[in-house]
N, CA, C and O atoms as CSV, one atom per row, in Angstrom:
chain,resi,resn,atom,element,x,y,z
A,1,UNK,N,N,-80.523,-16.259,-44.672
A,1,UNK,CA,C,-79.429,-15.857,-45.537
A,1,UNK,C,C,-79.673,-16.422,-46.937
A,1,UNK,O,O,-79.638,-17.647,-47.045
A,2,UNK,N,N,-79.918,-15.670,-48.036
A,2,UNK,CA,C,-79.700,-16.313,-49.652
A,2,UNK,C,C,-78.468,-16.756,-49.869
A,2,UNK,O,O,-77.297,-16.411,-49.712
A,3,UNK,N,N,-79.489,-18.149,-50.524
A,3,UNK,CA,C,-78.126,-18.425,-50.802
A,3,UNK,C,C,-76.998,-17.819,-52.297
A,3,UNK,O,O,-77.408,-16.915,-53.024
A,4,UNK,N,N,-76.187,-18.211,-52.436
A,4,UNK,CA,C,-74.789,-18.078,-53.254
A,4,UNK,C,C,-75.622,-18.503,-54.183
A,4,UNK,O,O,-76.275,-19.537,-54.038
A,5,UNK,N,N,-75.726,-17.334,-55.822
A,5,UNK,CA,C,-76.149,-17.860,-56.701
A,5,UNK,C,C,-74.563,-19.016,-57.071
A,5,UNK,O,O,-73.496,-18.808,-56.494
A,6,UNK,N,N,-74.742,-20.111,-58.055
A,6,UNK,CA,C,-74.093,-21.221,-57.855
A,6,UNK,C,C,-73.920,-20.831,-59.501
A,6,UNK,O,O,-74.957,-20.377,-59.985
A,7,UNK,N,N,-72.637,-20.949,-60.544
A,7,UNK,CA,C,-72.033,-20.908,-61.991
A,7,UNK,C,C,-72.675,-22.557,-61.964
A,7,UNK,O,O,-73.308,-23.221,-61.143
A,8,UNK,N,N,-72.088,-22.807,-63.442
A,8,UNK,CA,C,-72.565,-23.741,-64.507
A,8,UNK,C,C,-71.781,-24.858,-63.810
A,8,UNK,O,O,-72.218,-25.971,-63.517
A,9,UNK,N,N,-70.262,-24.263,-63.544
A,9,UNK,CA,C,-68.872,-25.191,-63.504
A,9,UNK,C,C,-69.176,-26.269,-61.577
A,9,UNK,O,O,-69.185,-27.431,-61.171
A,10,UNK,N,N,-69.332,-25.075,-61.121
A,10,UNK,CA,C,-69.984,-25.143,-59.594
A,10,UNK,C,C,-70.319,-26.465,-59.341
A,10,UNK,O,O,-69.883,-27.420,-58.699
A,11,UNK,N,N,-71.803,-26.016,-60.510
A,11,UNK,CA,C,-73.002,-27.480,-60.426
A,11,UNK,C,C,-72.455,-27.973,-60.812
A,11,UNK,O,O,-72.181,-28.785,-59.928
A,12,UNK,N,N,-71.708,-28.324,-61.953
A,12,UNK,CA,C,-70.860,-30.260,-62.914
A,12,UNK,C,C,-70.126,-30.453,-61.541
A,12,UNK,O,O,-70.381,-31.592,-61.150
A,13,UNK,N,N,-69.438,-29.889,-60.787
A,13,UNK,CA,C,-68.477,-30.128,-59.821
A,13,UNK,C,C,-69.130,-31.397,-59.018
A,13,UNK,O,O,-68.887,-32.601,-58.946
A,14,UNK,N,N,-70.077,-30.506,-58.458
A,14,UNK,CA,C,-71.248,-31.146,-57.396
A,14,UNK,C,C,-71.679,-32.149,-57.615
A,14,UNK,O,O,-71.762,-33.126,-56.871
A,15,UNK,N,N,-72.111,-31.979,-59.013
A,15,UNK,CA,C,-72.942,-33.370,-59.404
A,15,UNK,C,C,-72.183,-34.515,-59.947
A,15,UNK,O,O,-72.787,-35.549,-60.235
A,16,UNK,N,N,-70.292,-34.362,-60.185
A,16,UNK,CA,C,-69.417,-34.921,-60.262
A,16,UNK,C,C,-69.025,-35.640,-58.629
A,16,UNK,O,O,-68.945,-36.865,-58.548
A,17,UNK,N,N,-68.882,-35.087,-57.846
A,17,UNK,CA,C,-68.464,-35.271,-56.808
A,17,UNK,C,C,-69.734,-36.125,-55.960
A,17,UNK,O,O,-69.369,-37.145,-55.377
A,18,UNK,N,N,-71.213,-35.746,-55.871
A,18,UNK,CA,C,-71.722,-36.612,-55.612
A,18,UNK,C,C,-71.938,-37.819,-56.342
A,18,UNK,O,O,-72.196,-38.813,-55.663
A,19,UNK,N,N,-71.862,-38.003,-58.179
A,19,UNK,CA,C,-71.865,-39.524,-58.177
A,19,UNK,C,C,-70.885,-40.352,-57.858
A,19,UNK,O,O,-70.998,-41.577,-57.818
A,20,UNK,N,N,-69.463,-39.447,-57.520
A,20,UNK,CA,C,-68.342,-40.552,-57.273
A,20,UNK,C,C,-69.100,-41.119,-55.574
A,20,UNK,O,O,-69.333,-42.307,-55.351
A,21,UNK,N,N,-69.278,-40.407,-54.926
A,21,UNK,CA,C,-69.239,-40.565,-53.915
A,21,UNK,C,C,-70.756,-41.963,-53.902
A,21,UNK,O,O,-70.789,-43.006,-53.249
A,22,UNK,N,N,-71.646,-41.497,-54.726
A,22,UNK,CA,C,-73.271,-42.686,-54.617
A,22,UNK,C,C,-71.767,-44.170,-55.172
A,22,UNK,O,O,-71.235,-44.935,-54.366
A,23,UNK,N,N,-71.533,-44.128,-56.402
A,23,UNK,CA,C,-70.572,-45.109,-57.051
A,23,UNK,C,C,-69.557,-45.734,-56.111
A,23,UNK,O,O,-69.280,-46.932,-56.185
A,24,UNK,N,N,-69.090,-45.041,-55.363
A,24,UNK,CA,C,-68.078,-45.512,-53.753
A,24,UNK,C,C,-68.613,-45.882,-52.771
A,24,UNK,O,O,-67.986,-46.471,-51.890
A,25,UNK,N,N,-69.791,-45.646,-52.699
A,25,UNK,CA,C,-71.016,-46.438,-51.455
A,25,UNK,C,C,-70.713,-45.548,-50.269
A,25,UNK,O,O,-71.180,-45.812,-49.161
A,26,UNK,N,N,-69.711,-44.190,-50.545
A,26,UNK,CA,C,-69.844,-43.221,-49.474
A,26,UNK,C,C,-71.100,-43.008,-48.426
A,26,UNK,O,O,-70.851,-42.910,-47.225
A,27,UNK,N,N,-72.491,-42.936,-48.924
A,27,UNK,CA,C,-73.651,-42.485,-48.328
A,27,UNK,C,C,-74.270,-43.457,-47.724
A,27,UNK,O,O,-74.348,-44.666,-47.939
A,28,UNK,N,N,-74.700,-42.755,-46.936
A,28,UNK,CA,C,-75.771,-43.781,-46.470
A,28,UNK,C,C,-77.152,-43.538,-46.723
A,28,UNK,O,O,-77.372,-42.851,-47.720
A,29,UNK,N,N,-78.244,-43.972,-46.001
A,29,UNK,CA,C,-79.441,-43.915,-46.840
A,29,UNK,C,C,-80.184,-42.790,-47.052
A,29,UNK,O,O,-81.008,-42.518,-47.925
A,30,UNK,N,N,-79.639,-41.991,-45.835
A,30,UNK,CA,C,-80.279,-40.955,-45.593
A,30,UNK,C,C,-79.250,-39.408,-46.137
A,30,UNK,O,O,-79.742,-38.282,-46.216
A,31,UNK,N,N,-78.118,-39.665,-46.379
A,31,UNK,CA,C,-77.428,-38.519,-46.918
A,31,UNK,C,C,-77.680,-38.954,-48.449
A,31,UNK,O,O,-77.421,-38.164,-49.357
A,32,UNK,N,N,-78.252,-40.385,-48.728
A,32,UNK,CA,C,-78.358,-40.439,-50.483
A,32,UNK,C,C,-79.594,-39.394,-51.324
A,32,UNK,O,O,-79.616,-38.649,-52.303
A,33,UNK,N,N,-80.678,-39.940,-50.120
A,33,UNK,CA,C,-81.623,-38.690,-50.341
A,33,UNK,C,C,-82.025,-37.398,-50.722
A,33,UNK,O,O,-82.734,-36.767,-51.506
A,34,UNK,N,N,-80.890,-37.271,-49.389
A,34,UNK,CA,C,-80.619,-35.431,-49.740
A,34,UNK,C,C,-79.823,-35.307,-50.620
A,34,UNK,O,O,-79.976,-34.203,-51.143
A,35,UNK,N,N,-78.921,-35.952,-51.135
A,35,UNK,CA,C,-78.103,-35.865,-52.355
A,35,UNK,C,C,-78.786,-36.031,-53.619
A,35,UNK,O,O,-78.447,-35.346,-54.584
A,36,UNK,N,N,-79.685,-36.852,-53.696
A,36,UNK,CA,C,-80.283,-36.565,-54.591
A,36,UNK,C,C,-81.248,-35.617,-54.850
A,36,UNK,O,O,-81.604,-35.451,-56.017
A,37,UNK,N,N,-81.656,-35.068,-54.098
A,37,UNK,CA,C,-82.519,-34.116,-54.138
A,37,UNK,C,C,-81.641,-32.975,-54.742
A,37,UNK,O,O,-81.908,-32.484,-55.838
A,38,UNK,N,N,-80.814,-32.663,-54.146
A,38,UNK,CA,C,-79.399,-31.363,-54.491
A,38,UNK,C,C,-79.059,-31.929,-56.045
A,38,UNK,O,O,-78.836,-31.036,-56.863
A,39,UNK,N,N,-79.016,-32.879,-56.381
A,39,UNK,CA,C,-78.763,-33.099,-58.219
A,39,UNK,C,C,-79.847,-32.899,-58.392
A,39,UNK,O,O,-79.881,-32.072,-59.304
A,40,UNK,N,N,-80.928,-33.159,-58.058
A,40,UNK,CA,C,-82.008,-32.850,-58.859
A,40,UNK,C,C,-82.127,-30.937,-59.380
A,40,UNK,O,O,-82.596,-30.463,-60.414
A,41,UNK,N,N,-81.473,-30.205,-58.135
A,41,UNK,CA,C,-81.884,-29.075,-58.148
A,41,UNK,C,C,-80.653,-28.529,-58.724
A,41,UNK,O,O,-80.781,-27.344,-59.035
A,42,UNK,N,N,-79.628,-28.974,-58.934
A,42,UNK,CA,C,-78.156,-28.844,-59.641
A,42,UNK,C,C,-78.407,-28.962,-61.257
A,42,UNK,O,O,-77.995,-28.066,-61.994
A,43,UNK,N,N,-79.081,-30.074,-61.765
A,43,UNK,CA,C,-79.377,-30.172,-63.123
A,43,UNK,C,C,-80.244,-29.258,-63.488
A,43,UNK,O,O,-79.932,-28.637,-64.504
A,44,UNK,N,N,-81.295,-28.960,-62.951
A,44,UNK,CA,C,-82.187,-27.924,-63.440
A,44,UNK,C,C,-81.729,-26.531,-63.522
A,44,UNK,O,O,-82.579,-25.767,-63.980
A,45,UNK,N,N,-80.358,-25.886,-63.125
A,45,UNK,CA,C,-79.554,-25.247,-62.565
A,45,UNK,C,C,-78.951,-24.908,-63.858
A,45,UNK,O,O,-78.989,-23.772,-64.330
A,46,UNK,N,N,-78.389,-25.926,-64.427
A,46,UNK,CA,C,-77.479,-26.315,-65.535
A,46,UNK,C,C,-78.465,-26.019,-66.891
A,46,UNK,O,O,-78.261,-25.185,-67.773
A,47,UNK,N,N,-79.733,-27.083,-66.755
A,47,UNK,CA,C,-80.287,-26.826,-68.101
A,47,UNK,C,C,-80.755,-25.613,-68.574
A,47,UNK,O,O,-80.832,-25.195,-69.729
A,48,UNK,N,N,-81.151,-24.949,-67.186
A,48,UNK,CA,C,-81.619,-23.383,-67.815
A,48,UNK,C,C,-80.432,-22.474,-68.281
A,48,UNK,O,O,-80.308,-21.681,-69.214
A,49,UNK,N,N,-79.566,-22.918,-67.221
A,49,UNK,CA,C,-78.444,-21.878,-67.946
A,49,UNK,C,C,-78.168,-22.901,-69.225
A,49,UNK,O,O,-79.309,-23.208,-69.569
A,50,UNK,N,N,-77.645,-23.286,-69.720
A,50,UNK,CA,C,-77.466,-23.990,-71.027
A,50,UNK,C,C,-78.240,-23.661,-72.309
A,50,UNK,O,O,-77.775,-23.581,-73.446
A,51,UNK,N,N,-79.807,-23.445,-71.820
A,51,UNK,CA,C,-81.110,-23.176,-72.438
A,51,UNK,C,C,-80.699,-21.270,-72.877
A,51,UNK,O,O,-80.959,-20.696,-73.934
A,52,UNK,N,N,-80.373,-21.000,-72.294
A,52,UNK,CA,C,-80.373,-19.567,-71.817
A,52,UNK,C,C,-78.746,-18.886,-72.947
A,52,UNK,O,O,-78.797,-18.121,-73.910
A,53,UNK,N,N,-77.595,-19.491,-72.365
A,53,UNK,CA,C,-76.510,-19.850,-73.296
A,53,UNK,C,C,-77.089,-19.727,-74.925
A,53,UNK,O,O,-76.873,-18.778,-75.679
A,54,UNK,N,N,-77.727,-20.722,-75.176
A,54,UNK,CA,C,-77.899,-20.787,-76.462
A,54,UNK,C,C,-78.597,-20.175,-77.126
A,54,UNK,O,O,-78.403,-20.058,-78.336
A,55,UNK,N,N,-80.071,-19.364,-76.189
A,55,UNK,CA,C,-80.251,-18.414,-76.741
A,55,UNK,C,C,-79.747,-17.145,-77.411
A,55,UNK,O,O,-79.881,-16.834,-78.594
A,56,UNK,N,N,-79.135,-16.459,-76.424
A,56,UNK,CA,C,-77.735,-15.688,-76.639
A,56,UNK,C,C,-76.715,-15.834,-77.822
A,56,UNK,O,O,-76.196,-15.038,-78.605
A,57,UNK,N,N,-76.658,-16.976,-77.652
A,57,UNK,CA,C,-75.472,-17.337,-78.826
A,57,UNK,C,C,-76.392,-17.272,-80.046
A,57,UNK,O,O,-75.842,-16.580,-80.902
A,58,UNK,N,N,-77.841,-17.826,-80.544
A,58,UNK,CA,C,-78.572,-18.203,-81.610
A,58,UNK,C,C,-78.798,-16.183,-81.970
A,58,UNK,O,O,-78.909,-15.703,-83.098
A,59,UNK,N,N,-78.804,-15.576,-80.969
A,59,UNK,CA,C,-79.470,-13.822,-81.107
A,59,UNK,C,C,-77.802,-13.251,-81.603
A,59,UNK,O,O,-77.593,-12.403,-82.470
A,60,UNK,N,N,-77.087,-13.744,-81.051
A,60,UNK,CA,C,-75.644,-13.405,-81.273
A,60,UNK,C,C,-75.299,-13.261,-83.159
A,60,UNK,O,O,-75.183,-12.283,-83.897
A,61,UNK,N,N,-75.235,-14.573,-83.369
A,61,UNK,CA,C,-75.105,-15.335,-84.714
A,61,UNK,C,C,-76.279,-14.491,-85.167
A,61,UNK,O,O,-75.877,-13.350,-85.397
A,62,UNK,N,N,-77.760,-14.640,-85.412
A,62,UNK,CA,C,-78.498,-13.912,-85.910
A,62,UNK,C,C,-78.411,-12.280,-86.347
A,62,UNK,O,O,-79.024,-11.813,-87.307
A,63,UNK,N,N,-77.375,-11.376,-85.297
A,63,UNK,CA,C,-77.227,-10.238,-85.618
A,63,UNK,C,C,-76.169,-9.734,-86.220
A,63,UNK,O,O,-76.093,-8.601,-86.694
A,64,UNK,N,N,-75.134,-10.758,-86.213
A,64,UNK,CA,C,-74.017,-11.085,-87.373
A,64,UNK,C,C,-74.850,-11.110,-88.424
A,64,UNK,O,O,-74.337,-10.187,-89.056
A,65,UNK,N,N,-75.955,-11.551,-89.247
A,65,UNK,CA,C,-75.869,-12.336,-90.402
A,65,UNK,C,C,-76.846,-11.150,-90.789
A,65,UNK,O,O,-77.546,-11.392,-91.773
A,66,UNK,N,N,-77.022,-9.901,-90.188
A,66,UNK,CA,C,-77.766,-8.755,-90.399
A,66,UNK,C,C,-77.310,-7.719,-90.976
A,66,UNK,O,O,-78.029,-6.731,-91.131
């Protein structure tokens, strides 16, 4: 099954919710892991869309000033 492409808001959620939880000593050693692995793949998630965002916006503004 594919998964659920995941929004911008989604990932901050996630990656909100897992540092409260690393910061609360929720995890243990082995769910810290996989949690980090999932931010790892949450931020990269974020920066492209962000990257991507601003392109848009920079082509946006650019065809205004045309």
């Amino acid at each position: 099954m594919p998964k659920k492409k995941i929004n911008y808001r989604e990932a901050i959620t996630e990656i909100e919710e897992t540092i409260q939880a690393i910061e609360n000593e929720e995890l243990d050693v082995d769910q810290l892991s996989d949690k980090v692995k999932r931010v790892s793949e949450l931020l990269k998630i974020c920066k492209e869309k962000l990257h991507n965002t601003e392109k848009e916006v920079e082509n946006i503004l650019n065809e205004m000033e045309e």
